[in-house]
Every structure is written in structure tokens, then in C-alpha cells.
NUTI-454388 format. One record per residue (C-alpha): residue in three letters; chain; x negated, y negated, z negated. Coordinates in steps of 0.2 Angstrom, whole numbers. Example, Ala and Ser with C-alpha at 12.3 -4.5 7.8 and 13.67 -1.06 7.14 Angstrom:
BEGIN
<r:ala, c:A, xx:-62, yy:22, zz:-39>
<r:ser, c:A, xx:-68, yy:5, zz:-36>
END
This chain:
BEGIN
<r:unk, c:A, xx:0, yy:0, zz:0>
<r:unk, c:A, xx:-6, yy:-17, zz:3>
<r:unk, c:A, xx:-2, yy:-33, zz:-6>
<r:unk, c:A, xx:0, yy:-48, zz:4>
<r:unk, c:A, xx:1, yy:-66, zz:-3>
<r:unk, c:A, xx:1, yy:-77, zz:12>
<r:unk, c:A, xx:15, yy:-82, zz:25>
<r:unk, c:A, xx:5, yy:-82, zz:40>
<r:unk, c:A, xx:-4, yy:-66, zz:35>
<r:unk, c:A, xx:13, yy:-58, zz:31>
<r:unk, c:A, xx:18, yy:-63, zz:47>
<r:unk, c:A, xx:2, yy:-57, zz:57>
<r:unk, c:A, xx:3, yy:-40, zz:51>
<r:unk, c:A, xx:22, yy:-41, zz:55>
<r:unk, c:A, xx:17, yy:-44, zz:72>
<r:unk, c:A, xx:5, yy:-31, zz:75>
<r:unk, c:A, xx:18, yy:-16, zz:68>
<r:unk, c:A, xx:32, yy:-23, zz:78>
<r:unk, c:A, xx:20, yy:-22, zz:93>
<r:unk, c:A, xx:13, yy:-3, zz:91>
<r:unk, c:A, xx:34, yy:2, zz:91>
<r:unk, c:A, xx:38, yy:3, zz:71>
<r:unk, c:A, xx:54, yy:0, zz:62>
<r:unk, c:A, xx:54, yy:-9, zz:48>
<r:unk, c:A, xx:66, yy:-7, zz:34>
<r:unk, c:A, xx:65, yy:-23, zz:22>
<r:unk, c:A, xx:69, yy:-25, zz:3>
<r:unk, c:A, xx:69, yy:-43, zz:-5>
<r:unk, c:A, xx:68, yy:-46, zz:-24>
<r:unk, c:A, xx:65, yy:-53, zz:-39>
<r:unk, c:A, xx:54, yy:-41, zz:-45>
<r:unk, c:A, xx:56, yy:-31, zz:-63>
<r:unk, c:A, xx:61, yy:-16, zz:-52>
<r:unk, c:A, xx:72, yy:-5, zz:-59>
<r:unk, c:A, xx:84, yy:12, zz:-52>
<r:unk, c:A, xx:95, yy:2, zz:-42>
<r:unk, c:A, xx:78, yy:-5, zz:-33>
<r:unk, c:A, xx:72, yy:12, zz:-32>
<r:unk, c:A, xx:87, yy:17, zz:-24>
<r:unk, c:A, xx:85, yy:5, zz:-8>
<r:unk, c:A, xx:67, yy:9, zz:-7>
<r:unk, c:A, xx:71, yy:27, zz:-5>
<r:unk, c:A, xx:84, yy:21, zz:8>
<r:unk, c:A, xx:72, yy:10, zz:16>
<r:unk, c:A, xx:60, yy:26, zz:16>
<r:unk, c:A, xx:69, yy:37, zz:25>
<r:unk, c:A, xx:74, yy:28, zz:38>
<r:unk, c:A, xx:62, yy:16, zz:44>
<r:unk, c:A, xx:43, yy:19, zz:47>
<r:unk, c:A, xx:37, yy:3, zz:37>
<r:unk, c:A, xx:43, yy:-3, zz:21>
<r:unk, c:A, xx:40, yy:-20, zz:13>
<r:unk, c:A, xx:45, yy:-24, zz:-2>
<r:unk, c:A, xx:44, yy:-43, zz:-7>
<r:unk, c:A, xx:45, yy:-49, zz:-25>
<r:unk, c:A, xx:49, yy:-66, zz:-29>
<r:unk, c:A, xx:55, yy:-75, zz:-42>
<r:unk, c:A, xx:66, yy:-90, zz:-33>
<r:unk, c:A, xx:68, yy:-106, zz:-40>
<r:unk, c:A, xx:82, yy:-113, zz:-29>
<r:unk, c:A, xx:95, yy:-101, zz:-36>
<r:unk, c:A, xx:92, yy:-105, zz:-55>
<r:unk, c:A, xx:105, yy:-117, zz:-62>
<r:unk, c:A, xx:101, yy:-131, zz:-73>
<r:unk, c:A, xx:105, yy:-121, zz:-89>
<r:unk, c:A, xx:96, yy:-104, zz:-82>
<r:unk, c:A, xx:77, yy:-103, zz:-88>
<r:unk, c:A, xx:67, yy:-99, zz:-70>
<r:unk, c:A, xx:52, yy:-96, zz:-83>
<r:unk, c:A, xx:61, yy:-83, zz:-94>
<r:unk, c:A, xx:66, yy:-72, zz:-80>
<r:unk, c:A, xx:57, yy:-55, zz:-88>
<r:unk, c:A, xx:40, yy:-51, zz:-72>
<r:unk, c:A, xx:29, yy:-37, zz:-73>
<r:unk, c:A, xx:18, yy:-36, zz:-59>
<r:unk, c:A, xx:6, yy:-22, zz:-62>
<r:unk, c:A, xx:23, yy:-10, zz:-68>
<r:unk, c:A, xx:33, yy:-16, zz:-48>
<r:unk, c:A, xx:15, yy:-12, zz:-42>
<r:unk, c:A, xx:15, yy:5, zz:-47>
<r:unk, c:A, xx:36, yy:10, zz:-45>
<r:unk, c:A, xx:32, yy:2, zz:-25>
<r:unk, c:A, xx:19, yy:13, zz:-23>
<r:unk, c:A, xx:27, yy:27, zz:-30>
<r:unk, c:A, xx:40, yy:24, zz:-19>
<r:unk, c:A, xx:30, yy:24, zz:-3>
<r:unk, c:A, xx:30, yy:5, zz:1>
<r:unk, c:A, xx:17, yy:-1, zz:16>
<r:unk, c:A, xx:18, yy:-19, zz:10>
<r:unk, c:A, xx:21, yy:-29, zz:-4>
<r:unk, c:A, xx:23, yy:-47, zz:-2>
<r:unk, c:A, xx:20, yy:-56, zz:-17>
<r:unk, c:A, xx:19, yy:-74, zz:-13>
<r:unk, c:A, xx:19, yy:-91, zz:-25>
<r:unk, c:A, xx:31, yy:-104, zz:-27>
<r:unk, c:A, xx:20, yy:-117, zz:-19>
<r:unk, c:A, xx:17, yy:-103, zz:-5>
<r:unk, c:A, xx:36, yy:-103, zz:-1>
<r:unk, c:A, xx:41, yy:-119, zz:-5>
<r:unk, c:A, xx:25, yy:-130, zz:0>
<r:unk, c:A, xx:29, yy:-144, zz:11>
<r:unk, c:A, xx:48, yy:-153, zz:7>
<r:unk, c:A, xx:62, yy:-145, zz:15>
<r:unk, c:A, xx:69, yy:-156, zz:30>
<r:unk, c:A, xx:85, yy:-144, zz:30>
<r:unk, c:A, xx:96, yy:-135, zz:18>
<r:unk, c:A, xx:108, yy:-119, zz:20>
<r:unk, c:A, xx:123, yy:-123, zz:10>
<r:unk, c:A, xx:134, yy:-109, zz:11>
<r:unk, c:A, xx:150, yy:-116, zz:14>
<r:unk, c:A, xx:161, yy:-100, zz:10>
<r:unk, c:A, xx:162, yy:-82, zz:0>
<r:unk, c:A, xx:155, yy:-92, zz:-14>
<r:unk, c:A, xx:171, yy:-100, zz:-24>
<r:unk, c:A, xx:176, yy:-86, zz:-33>
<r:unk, c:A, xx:168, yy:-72, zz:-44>
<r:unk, c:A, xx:152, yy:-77, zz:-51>
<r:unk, c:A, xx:147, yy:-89, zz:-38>
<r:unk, c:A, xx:164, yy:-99, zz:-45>
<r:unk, c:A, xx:153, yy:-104, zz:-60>
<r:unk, c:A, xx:135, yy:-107, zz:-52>
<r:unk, c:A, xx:136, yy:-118, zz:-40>
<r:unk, c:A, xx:123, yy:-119, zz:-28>
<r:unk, c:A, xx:115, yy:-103, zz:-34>
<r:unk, c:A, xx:119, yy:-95, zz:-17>
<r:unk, c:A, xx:113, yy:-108, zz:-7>
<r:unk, c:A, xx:97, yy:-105, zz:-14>
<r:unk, c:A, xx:100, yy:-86, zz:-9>
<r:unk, c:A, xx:104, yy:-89, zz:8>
<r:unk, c:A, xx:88, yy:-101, zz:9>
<r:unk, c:A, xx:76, yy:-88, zz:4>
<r:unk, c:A, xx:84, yy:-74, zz:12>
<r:unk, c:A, xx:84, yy:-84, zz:28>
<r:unk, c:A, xx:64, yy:-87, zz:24>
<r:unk, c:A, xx:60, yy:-68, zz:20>
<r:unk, c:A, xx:69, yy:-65, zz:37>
<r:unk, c:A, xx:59, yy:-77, zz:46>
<r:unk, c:A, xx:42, yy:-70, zz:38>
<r:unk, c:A, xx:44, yy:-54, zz:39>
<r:unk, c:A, xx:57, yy:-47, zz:53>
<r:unk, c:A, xx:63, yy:-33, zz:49>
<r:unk, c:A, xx:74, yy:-22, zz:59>
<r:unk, c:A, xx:87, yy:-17, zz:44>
<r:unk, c:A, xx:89, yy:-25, zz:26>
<r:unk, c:A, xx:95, yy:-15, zz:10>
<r:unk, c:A, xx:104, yy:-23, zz:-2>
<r:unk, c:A, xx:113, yy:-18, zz:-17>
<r:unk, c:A, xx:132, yy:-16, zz:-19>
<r:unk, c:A, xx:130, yy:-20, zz:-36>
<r:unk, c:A, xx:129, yy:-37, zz:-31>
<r:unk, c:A, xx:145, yy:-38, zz:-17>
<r:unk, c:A, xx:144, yy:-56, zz:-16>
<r:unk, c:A, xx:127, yy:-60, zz:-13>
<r:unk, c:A, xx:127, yy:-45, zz:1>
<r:unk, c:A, xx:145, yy:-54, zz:6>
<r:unk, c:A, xx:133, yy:-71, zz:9>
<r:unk, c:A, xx:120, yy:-61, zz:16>
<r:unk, c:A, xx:133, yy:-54, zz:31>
<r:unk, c:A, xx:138, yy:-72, zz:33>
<r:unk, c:A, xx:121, yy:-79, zz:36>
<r:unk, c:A, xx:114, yy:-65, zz:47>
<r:unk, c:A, xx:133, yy:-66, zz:59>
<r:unk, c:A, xx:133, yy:-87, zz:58>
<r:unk, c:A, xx:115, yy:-88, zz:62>
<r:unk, c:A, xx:115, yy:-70, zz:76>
<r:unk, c:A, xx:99, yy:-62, zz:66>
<r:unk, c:A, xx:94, yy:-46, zz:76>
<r:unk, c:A, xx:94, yy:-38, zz:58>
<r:unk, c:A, xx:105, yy:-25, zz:54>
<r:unk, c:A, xx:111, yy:-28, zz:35>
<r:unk, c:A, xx:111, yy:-10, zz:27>
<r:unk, c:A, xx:123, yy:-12, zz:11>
<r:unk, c:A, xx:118, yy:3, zz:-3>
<r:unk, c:A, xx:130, yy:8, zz:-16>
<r:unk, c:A, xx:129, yy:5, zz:-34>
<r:unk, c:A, xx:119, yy:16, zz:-44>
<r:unk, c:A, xx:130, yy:22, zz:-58>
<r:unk, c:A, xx:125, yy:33, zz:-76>
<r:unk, c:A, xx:134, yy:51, zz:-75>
<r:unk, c:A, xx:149, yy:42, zz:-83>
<r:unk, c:A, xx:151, yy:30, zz:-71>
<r:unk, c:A, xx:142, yy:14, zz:-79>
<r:unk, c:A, xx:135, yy:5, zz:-67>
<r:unk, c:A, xx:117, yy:4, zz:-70>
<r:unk, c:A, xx:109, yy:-13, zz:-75>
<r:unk, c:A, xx:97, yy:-21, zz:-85>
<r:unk, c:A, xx:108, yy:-27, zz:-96>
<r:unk, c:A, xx:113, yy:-11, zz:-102>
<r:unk, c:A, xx:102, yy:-10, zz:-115>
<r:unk, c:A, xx:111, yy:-27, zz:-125>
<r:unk, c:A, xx:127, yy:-13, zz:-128>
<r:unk, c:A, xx:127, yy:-8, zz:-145>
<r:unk, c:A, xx:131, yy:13, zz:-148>
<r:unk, c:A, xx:149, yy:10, zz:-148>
<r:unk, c:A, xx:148, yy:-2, zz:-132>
<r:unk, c:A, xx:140, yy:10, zz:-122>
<r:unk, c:A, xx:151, yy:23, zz:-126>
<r:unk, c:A, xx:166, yy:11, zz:-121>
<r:unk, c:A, xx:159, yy:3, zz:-106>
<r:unk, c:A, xx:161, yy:18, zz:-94>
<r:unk, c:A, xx:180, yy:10, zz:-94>
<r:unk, c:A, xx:177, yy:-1, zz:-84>
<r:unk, c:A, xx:172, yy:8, zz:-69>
<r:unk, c:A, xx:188, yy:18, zz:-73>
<r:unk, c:A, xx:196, yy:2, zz:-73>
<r:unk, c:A, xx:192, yy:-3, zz:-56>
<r:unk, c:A, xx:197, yy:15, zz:-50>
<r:unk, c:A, xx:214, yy:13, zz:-58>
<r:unk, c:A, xx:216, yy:-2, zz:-47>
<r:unk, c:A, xx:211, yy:7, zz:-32>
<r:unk, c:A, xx:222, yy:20, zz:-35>
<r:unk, c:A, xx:237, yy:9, zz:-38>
<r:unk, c:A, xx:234, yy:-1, zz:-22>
<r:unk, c:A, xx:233, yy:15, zz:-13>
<r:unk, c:A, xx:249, yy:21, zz:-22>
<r:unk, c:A, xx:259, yy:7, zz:-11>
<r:unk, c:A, xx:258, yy:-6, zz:-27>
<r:unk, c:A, xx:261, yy:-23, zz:-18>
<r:unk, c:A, xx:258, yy:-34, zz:-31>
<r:unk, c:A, xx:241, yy:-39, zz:-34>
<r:unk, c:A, xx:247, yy:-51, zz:-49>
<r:unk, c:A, xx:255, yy:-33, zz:-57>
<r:unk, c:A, xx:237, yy:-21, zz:-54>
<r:unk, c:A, xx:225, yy:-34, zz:-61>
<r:unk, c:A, xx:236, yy:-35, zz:-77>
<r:unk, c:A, xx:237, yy:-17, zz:-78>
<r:unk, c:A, xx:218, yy:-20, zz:-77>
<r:unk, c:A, xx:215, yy:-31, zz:-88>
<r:unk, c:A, xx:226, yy:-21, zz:-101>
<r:unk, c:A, xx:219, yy:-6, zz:-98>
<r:unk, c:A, xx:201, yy:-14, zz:-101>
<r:unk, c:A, xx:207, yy:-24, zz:-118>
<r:unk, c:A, xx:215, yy:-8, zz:-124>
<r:unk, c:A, xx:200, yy:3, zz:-120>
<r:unk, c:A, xx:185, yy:-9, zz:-127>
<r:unk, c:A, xx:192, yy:-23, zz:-133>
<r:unk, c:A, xx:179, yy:-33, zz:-125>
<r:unk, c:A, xx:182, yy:-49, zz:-117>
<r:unk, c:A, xx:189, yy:-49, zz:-99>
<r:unk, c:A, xx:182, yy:-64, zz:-92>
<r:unk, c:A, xx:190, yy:-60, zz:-72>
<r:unk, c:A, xx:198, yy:-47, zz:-63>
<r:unk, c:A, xx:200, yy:-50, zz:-45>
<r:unk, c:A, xx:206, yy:-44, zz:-29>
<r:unk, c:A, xx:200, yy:-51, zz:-12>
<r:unk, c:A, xx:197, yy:-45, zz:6>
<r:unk, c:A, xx:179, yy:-40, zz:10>
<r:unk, c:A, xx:168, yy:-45, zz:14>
<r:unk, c:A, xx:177, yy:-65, zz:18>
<r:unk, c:A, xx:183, yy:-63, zz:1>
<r:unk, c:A, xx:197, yy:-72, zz:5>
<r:unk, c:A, xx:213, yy:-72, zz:-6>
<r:unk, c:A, xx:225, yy:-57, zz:-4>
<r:unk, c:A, xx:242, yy:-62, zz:-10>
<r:unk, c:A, xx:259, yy:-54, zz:-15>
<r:unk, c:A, xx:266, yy:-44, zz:-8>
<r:unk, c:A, xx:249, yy:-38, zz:0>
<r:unk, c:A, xx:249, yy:-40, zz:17>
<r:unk, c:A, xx:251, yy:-23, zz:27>
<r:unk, c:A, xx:235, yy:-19, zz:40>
<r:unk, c:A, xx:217, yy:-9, zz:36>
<r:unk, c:A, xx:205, yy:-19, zz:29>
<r:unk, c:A, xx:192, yy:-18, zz:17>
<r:unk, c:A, xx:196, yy:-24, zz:-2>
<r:unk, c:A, xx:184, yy:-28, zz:-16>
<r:unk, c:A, xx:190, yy:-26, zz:-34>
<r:unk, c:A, xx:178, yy:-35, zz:-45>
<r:unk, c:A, xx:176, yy:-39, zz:-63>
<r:unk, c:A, xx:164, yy:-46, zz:-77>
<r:unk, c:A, xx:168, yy:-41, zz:-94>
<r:unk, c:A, xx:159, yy:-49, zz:-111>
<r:unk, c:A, xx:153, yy:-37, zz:-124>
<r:unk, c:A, xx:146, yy:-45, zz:-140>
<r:unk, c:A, xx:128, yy:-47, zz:-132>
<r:unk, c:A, xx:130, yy:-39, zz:-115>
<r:unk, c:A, xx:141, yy:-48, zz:-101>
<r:unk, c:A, xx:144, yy:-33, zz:-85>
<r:unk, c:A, xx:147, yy:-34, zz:-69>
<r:unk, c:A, xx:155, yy:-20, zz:-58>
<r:unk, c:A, xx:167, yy:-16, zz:-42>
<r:unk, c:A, xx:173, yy:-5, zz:-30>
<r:unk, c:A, xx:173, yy:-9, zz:-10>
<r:unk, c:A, xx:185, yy:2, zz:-4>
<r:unk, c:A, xx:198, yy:3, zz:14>
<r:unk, c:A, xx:215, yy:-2, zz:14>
<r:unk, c:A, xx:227, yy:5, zz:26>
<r:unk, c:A, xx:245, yy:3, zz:22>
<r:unk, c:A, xx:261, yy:-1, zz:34>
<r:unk, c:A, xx:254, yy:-1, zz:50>
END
């Protein structure tokens, strides 16, 4: 594996692969790699000939009262997980590498951001899309992986790469779940023994959903309560939203649903006492037609 620091030299090598006939399969992050990054490196593996990883912490998509220097790093760990996972690059650049010279245009993502957690960070997913759009330009890779986990940014991200025609095919991944259905996450580890053995309900929460919608329930207003209730009843934690939208647009579905096939997200964000988690289900709709 080789670790690569510099735009043009990420670029160069780009280049050269592209030239000798590779594929390349691409995964961006933050770093602090953890199974669900695993998971789209394996994906990456499989199916591409070169895999680069990048890792950096962006700046543009912290919010005034998020601490950019408290994200958690470890470099020499992601080292070792990319190499165990059969990465050809690692590109690892700086701030002042990615952001040196001041930005004459912006990527203000102008929708798919107004609801679910982009609701309360504005300008958080502009900063996405702006680094995303950089990545692409650095390193082009033929297929992108990205996380279901996260259905919005990877809702932003298929929005960028339609509005702006990227030859890049975006290559969504499923969440990685525990054997009881928790979606994994870092944030797993705030649940207290009780929590944990509660939080599994959530994912059951978002099936019960599905299986109402797919039942011929029309009312979105009636399955979010039954939702909502479900998940009060089950953990007594703090719903914060449940919501139900088309996917990826994430427009709003109202009452009585609308008949058709298309694809729905039921997304949620639930508070424990030190652990706020986020989950949801994609799933196809087919009903009247």
C-alpha cells in the first residue's frame, strides 16, 4: 500500500492506472475506520482492481457548535485496517493541502437536505458535496462505495454526481447491523447494559413500518405513530423523528400515500441517556398500479 499526501501526486498515479486499463473502486472518509468501513473496502476489493482509500477529516462540514479538533483520528490504527483490507492507495492529505488557495465557487446543495439530520446542520452537506466533488476530481474513480448507514449524505451524493454528469458510478452498501439488528456505530459504545439490550428495537421499529406500508396502510401520519409508540413503549428513550419520504429525492409522501413503485426511506434518530442513534430501512413500494 502506498500513502499519498499530495494532490497532484494523487492525481499522477491516477493517471497512470487509468491508462494501463484498471478499475478503480474509491472509498472517502474521515478516518477512525471502523466495520462499516471495512465493509466498503471489502466491496471495493472485490470488484475493482485498485482501491483508494482517502481519509480526511473536513472542516467545511463541522458546524459552529461541532469541535473539528475533537473528531477522535488514529492514523497508524486506519493504516494497518487499509492494509489489511488490501487498499493500493491511501490518500491522506492536509487541510492546507485541500483547502490551500480561497475557493472562488461554492456547492450549496440546494435539495435532499431540509429534513432528517441535515434539518438541524445547515450547511453541513454543502461542505460534503464540496469535498466529495474534490476527491472526485483527484482521484477518478470508476465506482464510489458509500454507506447506507448514512441515506442522506449517499441521497446528496446521487444528486451531485446526476446534476454535475460524473462518469462515476455511485455503489450504495448496506448498513452493517450486530446479529440483533443494531445498526453498528461508533456510538454504540455510550449505551449503558440496559440500552443495548433495548436498542435492537429500533431496527424492529423501522421493519414494523415497512411491514405496515406493505400491508396497504395509507396513512403515513397513522405508521409513524405506531412507530413512535412502539419505540417509547420498547426503550423509553427519546424519539427525536420518525420520518417517511421517497428515496432518494426525499421528497414528502403524503396521506393517503400515493399509489406507483417507488423507493421509500423510513428514517429515525432516537436519544438514549448518552448515545443519540441513527437508523433506516430503504425499501420498494409497489402498491395500486
Amino acid at each position: 500500500m502506498k500513502i499519498i499526501e499530495k494532490i497532484i501526486d494523487m492525481q499522477d498515479v491516477m493517471k497512470i492506472e487509468k491508462e494501463t486499463g484498471k478499475k478503480i473502486g474509491f472509498v472517502p472518509t474521515m478516518g477512525f475506520l471502523h466495520e462499516g468501513h471495512q465493509t466498503l473496502l471489502k466491496e471495493a476489493r472485490d470488484n475493482n482492481d485498485i482501491v483508494v482509500l482517502s481519509i480526511f477529516v473536513n472542516p467545511l462540514q463541522f458546524g459552529p457548535n461541532e469541535d473539528f479538533d475533537a473528531y477522535p483520528r488514529d492514523i497508524l490504527r486506519d493504516e494497518q485496517i487499509a492494509k489489511n483490507m488490501g487498499v493500493d492507495y491511501l490518500f491522506y492529505p492536509s487541510v492546507d493541502e485541500m483547502y490551500k488557495d480561497e475557493k472562488t465557487t461554492i456547492i450549496k446543495v440546494e435539495k435532499r437536505v431540509d429534513v432528517l439530520c441535515g434539518k438541524h446542520r445547515p450547511g453541513h452537506f454543502d461542505g460534503v458535496a464540496t469535498v466529495v466533488m474534490k476527491l472526485f476530481q483527484i482521484v477518478t474513480p470508476h465506482k464510489a462505495y458509500f454507506g447506507m448507514k448514512d441515506a442522506q449524505q449517499v441521497a446528496v451524493i446521487d444528486g451531485l454526481i446526476n446534476d454535475y454528469h460524473l462518469p462515476i458510478e455511485l455503489v450504495r452498501v448496506e448498513t452493517v447491523r450486530e446479529e440483533d439488528g443494531l445498526a453498528k456505530s461508533s456510538r454504540n459504545v455510550y449505551l449503558n447494559e440496559s440500552e443495548r439490550e433495548k436498542a435492537p428495537k429500533l431496527f424492529q421499529a423501522l421493519c414494523l413500518g415497512r411491514d405496515k406500508l406493505a400491508d396497504g396502510e395509507k396513512a403515513i401520519h397513522e405508521v409513524k405513530k405506531g412507530m413512535e409508540e412502539f419505540i417509547a413503549l420498547q426503550t423509553g428513550a427519546k424519539v427525536e423523528y420518525v420520518e417517511i419520504y421517497a428515496y432518494p429525492t426525499l421528497e414528502e409522501l403524503t396521506s393517503p400515500i400515493r399509489e406507483g413503485k417507488f423507493n421509500i426511506i423510513i428514517a429515525l434518530a432516537v436519544k438514549f441517556s448518552k448515545a443519540r442513534l441513527i437508523d433506516n430501512i430503504v425499501f420498494s413500494y409497489n402498491k395500486g398500479e
